[in-house]
C-alpha positions as CSV (number, residue, x, y, z in Angstrom):
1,X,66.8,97.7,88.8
2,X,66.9,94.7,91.0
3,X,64.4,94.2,94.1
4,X,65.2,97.4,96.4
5,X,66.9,95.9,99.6
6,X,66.5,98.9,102.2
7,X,69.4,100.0,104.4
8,X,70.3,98.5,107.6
9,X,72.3,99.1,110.4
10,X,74.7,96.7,112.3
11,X,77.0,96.9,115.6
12,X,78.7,94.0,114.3
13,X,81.1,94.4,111.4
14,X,80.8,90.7,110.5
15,X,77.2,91.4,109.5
16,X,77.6,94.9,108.2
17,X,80.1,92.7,105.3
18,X,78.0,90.3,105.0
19,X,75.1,92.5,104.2
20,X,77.9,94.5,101.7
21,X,78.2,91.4,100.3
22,X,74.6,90.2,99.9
23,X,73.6,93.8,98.0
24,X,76.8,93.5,96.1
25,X,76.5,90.0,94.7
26,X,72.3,91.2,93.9
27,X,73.4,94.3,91.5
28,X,76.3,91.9,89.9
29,X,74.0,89.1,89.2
30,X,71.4,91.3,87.7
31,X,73.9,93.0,85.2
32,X,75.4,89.9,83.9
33,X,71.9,88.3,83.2
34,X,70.6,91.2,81.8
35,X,73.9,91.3,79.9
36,X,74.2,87.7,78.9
37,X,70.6,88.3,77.6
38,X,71.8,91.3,75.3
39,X,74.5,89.2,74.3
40,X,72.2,86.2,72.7
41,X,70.0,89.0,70.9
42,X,67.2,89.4,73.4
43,X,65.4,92.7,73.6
44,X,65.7,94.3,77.0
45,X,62.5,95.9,77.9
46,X,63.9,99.1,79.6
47,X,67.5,100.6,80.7
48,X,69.6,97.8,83.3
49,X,71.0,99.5,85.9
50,X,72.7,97.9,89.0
51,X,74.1,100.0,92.1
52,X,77.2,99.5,94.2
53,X,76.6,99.0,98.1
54,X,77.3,102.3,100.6
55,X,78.7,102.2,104.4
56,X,77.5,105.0,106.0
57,X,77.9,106.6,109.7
58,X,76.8,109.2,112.0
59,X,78.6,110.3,114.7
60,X,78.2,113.2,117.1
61,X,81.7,112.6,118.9
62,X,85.3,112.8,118.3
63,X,87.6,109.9,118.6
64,X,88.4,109.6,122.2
65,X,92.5,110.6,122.0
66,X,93.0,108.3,125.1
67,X,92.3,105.5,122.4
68,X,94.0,106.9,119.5
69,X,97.1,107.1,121.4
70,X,96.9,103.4,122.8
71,X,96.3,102.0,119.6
72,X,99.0,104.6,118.1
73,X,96.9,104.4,114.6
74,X,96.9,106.7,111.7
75,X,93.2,105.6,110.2
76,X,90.0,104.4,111.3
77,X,88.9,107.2,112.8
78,X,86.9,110.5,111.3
79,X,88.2,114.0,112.1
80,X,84.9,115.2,113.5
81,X,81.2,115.1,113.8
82,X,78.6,114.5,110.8
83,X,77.7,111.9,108.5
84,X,80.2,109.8,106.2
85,X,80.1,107.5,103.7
86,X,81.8,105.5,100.8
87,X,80.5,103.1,97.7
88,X,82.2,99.7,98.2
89,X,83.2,97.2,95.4
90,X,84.9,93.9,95.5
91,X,83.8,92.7,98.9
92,X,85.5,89.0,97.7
93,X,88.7,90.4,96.9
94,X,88.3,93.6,100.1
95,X,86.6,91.8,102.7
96,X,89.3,91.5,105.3
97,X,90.4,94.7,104.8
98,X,86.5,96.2,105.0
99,X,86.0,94.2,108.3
100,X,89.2,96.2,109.8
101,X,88.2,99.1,108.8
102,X,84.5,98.5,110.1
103,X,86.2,97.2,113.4
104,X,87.9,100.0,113.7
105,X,84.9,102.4,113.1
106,X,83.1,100.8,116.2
107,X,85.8,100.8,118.5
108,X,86.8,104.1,117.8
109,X,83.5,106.2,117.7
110,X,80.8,103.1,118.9
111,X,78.5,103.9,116.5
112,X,76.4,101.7,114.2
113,X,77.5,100.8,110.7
114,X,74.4,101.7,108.0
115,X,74.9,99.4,104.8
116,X,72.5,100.0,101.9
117,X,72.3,100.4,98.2
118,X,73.9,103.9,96.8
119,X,73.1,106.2,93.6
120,X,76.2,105.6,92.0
121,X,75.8,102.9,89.0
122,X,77.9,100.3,88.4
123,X,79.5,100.4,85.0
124,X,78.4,97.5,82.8
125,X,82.2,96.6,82.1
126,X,83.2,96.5,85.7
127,X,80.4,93.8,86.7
128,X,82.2,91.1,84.3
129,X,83.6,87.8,85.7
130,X,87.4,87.5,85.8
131,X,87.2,85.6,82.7
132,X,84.1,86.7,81.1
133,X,84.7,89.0,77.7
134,X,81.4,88.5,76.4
135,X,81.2,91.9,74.9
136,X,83.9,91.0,72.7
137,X,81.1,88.8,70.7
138,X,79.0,92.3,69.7
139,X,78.8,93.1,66.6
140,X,79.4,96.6,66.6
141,X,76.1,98.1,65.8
142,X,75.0,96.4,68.9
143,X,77.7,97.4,70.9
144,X,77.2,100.6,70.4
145,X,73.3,100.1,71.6
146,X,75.1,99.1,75.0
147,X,75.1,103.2,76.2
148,X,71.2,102.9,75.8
149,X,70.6,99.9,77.7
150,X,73.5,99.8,80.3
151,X,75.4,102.6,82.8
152,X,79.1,102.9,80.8
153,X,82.2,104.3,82.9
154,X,82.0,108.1,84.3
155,X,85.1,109.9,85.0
156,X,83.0,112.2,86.9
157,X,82.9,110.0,89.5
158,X,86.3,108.4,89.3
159,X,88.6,111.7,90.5
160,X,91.0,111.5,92.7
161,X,89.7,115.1,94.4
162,X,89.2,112.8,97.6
163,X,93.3,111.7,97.7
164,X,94.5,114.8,96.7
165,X,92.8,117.3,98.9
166,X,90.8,119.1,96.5
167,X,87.4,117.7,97.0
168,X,84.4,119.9,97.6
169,X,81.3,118.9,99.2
170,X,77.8,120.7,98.7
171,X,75.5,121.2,101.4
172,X,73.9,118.6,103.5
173,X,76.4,116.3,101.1
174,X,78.7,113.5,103.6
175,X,82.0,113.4,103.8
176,X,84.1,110.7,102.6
177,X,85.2,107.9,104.4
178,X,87.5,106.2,101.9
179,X,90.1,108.0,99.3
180,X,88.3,106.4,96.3
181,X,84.9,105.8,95.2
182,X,84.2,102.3,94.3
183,X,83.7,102.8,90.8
184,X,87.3,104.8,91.2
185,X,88.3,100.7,92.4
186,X,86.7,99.2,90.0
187,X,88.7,101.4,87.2
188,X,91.7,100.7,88.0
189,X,91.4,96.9,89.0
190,X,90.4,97.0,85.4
191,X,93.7,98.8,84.6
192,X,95.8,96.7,86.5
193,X,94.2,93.6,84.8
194,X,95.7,95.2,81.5
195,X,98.8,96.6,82.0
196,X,100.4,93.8,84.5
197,X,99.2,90.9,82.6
198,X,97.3,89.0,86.2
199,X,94.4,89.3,88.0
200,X,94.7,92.2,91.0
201,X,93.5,89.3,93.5
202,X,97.3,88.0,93.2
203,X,98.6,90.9,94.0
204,X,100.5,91.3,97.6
205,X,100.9,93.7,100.3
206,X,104.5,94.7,99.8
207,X,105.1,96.3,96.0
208,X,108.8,96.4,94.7
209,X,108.9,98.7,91.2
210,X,111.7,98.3,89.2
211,X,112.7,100.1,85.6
212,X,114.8,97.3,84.4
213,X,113.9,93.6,83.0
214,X,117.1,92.2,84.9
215,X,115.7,92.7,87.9
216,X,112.3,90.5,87.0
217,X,114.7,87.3,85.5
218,X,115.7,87.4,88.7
219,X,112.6,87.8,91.0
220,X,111.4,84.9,88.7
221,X,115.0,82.5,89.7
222,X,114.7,83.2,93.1
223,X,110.1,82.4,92.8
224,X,110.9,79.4,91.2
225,X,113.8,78.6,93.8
226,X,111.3,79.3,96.9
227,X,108.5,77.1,95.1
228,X,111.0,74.0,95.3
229,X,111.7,74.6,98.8
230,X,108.7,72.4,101.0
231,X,109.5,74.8,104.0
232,X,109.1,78.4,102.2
233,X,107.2,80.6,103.5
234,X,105.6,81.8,100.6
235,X,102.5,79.5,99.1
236,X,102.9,80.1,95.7
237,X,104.4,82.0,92.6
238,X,102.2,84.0,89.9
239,X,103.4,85.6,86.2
240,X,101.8,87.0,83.9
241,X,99.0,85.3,82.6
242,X,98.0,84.2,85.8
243,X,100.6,81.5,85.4
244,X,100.5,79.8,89.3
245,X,103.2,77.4,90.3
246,X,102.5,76.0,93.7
247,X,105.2,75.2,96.6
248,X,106.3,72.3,96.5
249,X,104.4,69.2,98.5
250,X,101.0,71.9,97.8
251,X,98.3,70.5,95.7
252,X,97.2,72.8,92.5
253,X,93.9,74.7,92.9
254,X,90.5,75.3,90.5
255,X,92.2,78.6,90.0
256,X,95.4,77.2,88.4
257,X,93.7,75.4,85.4
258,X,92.4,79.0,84.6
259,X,96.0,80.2,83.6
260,X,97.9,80.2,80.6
261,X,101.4,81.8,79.5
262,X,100.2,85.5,77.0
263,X,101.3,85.4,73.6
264,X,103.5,88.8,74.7
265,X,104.2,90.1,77.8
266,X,102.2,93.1,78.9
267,X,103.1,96.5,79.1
268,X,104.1,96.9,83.2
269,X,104.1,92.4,83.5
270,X,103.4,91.9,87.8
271,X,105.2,89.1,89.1
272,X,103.6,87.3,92.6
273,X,105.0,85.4,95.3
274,X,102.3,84.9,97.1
275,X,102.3,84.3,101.3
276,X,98.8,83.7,103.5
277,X,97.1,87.1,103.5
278,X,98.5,88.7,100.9
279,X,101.5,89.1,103.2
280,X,104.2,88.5,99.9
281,X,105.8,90.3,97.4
282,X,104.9,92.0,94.0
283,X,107.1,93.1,91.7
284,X,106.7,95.1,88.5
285,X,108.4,96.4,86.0
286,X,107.0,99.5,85.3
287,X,110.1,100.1,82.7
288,X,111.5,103.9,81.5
289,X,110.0,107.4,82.6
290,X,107.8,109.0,85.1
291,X,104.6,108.6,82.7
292,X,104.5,104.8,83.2
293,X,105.4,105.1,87.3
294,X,102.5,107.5,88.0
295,X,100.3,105.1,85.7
296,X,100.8,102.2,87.6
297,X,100.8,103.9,91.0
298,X,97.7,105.0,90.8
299,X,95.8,101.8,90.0
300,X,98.0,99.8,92.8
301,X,97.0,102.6,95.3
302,X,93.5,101.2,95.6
303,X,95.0,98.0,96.4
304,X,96.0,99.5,99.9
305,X,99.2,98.4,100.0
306,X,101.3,98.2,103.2
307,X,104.7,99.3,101.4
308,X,106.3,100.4,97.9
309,X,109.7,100.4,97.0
310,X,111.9,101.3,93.9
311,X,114.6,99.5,93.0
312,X,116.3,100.8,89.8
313,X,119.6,101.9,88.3
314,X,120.7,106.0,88.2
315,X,123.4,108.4,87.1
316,X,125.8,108.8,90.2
317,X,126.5,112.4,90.2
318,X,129.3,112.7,92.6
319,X,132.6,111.7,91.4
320,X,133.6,109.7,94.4
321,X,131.0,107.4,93.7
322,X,131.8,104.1,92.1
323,X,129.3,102.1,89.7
324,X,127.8,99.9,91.6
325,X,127.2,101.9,94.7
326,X,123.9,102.1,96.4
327,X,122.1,105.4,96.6
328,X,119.1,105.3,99.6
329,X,117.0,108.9,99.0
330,X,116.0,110.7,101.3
331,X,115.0,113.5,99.6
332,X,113.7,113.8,96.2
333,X,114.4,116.7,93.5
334,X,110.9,116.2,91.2
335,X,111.5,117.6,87.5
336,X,109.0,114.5,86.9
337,X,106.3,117.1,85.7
338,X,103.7,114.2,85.8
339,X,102.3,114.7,89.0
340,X,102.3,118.9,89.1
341,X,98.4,119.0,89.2
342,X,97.5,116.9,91.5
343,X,100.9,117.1,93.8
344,X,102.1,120.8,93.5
345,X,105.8,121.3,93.6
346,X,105.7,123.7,97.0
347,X,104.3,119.9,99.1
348,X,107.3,118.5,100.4
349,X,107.8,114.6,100.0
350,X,109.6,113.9,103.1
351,X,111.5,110.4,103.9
352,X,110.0,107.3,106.2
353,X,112.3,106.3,108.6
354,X,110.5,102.9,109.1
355,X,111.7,102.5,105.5
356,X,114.5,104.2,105.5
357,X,115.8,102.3,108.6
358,X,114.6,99.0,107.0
359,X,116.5,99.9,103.8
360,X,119.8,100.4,105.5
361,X,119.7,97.6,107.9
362,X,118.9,95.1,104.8
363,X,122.0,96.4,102.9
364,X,123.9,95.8,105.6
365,X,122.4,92.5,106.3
366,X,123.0,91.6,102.0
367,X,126.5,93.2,101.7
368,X,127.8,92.1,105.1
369,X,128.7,95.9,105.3
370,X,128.9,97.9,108.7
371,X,129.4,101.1,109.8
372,X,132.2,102.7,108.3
373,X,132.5,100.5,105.2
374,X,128.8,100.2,104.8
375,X,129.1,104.6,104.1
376,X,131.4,103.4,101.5
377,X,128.8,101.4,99.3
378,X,125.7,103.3,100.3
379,X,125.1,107.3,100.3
380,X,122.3,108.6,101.9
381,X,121.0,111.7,99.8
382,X,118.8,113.5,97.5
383,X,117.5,111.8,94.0
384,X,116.9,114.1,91.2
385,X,113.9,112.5,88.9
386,X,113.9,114.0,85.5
387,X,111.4,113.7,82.6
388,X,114.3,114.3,80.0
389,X,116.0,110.8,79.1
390,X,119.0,113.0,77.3
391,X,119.0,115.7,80.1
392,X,122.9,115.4,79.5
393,X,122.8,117.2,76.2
394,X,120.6,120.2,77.5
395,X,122.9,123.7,76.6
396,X,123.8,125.5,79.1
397,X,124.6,123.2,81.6
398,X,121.2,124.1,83.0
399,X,119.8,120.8,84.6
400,X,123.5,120.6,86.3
401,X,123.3,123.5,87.9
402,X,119.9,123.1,89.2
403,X,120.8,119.4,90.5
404,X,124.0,120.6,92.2
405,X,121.8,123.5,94.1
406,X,119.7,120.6,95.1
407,X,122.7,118.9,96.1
408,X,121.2,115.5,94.4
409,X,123.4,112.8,94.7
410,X,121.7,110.7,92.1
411,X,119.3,111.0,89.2
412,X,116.5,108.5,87.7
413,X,113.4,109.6,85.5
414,X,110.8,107.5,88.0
415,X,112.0,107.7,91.8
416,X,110.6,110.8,92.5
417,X,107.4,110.1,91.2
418,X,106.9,107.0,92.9
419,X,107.6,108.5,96.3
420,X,105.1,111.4,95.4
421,X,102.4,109.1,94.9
422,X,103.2,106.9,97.8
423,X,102.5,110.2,99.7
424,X,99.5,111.2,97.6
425,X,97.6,108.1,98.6
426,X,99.1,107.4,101.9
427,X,100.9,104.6,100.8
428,X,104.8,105.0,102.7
429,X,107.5,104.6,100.2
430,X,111.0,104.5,100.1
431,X,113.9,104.7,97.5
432,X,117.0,102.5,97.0
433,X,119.1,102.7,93.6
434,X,122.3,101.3,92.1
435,X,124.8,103.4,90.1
436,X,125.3,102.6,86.8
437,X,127.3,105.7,85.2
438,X,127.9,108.8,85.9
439,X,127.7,110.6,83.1
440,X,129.0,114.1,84.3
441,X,132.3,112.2,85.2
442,X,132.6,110.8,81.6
443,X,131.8,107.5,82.5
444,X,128.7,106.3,80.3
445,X,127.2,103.2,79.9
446,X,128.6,100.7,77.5
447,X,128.0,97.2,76.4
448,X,130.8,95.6,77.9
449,X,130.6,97.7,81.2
450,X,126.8,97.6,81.6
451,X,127.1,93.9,81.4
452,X,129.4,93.4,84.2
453,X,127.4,95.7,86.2
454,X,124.4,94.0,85.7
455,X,125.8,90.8,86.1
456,X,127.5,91.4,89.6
457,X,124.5,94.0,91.1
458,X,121.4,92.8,90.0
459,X,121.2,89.3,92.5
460,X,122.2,91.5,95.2
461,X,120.0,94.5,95.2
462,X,116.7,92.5,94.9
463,X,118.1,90.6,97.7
464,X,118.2,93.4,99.3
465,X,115.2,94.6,98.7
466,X,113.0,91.6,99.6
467,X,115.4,91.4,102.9
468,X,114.0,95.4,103.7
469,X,110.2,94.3,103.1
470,X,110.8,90.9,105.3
471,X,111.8,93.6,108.1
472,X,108.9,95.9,107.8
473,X,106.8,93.1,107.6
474,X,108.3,92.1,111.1
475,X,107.3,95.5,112.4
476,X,103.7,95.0,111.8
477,X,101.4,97.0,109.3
478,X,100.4,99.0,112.1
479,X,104.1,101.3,112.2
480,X,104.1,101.6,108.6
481,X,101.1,103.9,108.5
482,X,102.1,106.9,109.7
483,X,100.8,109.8,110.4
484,X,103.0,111.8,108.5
485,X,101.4,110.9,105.4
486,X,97.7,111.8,106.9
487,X,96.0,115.1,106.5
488,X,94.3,117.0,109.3
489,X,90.8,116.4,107.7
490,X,91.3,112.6,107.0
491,X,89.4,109.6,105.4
492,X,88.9,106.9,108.2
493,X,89.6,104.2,106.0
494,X,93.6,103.2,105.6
């Protein structure tokens, strides 16, 4: 292990990061020596092993509710006396949003933030460079010596117990301050890096998930379009392969020369257009089923985003609906089955109205809709989320039944689950989709047909979309986080 740096404690959260920092970058640099010596053959005297940085506080005092009410917060606070603590990872890519959540620590319970070196290992594969894939050169009788020599990935210490309430402590043991371990982090950054096709750094604040490649060649038209534009307020546009086009009149950066177009697009390919403070838009296409929506929600979630949104098509299941009608949930149906463990079927997932007000004033904004007319393109109602693609040729008339009981007004196979994570990890959500059949009315999709649709809905529902997220972003991240997706016994961090 690397020289032992003992704990210290710090009343400002500037130095409590940049001490986070200093132990972070000491582990890193000794795992990728120690690794780069393994790599040219050398033998390693004994086992490497680097740690990942802790905050830690002690408080004997609750949160004064005199300031949790002026500041009208739903984090950065602990729900009651003892110790707490969390590993930290990334400080480069987290350090604005660790030096809020420090801030808030101190001004909320005035007590000094401990930094120090933790227990938990960091796994050999998560100290790698952005671009380093060094281990890729093993032979693989030496890679296989790597378990001897170097801490691999644990699952043990990646759960989500923390985010889904099921956590235990044993005695004397603190409480968590953050819904995921760093090594949790560090997991899926890794998972993000491989399934979206860019770096996680690119990503933004505001997350649009789509099922449906239409809706990327878009997002791309209108990145591009911005990028030619001198006054845009977005900075610059990222694909997959960290492709960066700059806006117009900006000069390229080190970064840039780093990307180059894949030889295939990834699995879930993340599209970036990029504002100052990661204050832009992502979007993803996390394409068919609930499988790949819960997949890629849970790596995003350690991203702390402010917002998600899905924009997709779905089966209209009211006959006075008309294909190409907008359906905003507000209630979901989950026969998703993905997230049953960890979300149980009896926890309702209720809607936002900060998005759900957002949602309706940027159709109206798009369409040019109001009132009276605007009820005419747009229902307000529940979404039925199904794992069965062909749920149409169930006997019985089974799933029917259920989903008129429900009174769904709409079904999709990844709308439920999306929403389910957003409240799993405190991350609020919202729902808007576009008819494209309805198949219990005998209208199905074909060629011609789904052409048309596509050609006349797709422009307008991302616009609409991107006009919803430029209004929550007007309200301020602060409204977004509600308290309605907090527990009772809460982690402090957002």
């Amino acid at each position: 292990m690397p020289p032992f740096i003992a704990p210290s404690r710090h009343t400002d959260p500037q130095a409590a990061l940049a001490q986070v920092q200093a132990i972070y970058a000491q582990q890193i640099q000794h795992l990728r020596e120690a690794m780069q010596r393994f790599v040219s053959g050398d033998t390693l005297p004994a086992r490497v092993r680097g740690c990942y940085p802790f905050v830690r506080i002690h408080t004997d005092t609750m949160a004064p509710q005199a300031v949790l009410e002026n500041e009208g917060l739903s984090y950065g606070f602990v729900a009651g006396t003892g110790r707490y603590e969390t590993t930290l990872t990334r400080p480069d890519l987290y350090g604005n949003y660790y030096l809020e959540q420090f801030r808030l620590l101190r001004q909320n319970h005035g007590v000094e933030l401990e930094v120090g070196t933790s227990n938990e290992p960091i796994p050999i594969h998560f100290s790698f460079a952005e671009h380093e894939h060094i281990e890729g050169n093993l032979a693989p009788a030496r890679r296989a010596m790597m378990r001897d020599l170097f801490d691999l990935p644990d699952l043990e210490s990646m759960d989500d117990g923390i985010a889904n309430g099921t956590a235990r402590r044993s005695p004397g043991e603190p409480r968590p301050l953050s819904l995921f371990t760093a090594a949790r982090v560090d997991y899926s950054l890794q998972r993000l890096r491989h399934y979206t096709g860019s770096s996680p750094d690119w990503t933004q604040n505001f997350i649009l998930f789509t099922n449906y490649q239409f809706y990327i060649d878009e997002f791309v038209r209108l990145g591009h379009e911005e990028m030619s534009r001198a006054d845009s307020e977005y900075i610059a546009f990222v694909e997959p392969g960290n492709v960066v086009t700059r806006r117009s009149g900006l000069a390229a950066e080190p970064v840039d020369a780093l990307g180059a177009p894949p030889p295939r697009l990834p699995q879930m390919p993340a599209y970036h257009l990029v504002r100052p403070g990661h204050g832009g838009i992502t979007m993803i296409n996390i394409g068919v089923g609930p499988a790949n929506a819960k997949n890629i929600s849970d790596h995003v979630a350690v991203l702390r985003p402010h917002a998600w949104l899905m924009l997709g098509h779905c089966a209209g299941l009211r006959n006075s609906q008309q294909l190409g009608d907008y359906v905003l949930a507000h209630g979901y149906v989950r026969e998703d089955h993905v997230l049953d463990e960890e979300l149980p079927l009896w926890v309702p997932v209720p809607a936002l109205a900060e998005i759900q007000i957002a949602l309706e004033q940027a159709v109206a904004d798009v369409t040019g809709f109001k009132g009276a007319d605007l009820k005419r393109i747009m229902r307000t109602g529940t979404v039925a989320s199904t794992d069965n693609r062909n749920w149409e040729l169930l006997p019985g008339n089974t799933p029917q039944l259920r989903f008129s009981q429900s009174r769904a007004v709409a079904l999709d196979m990844e709308s439920a689950t999306i929403a389910a994570n957003g409240f799993r990890f405190r991350v609020p959500y919202g729902t808007l989709l576009c008819v494209s059949d309805k198949p219990l009315h005998g209208e199905i999709k074909l060629p011609g047909m789904a052409n048309t649709f596509y050609r006349e809905r797709v422009d307008q529902h991302l616009r609409i979309g991107m006009r919803a997220i430029e209004l929550l972003r007007s309200q301020g991240s602060q409204r977004l986080h509600s308290r309605k997706l907090r527990s009772f016994d809460e982690v402090a961090f957002q």
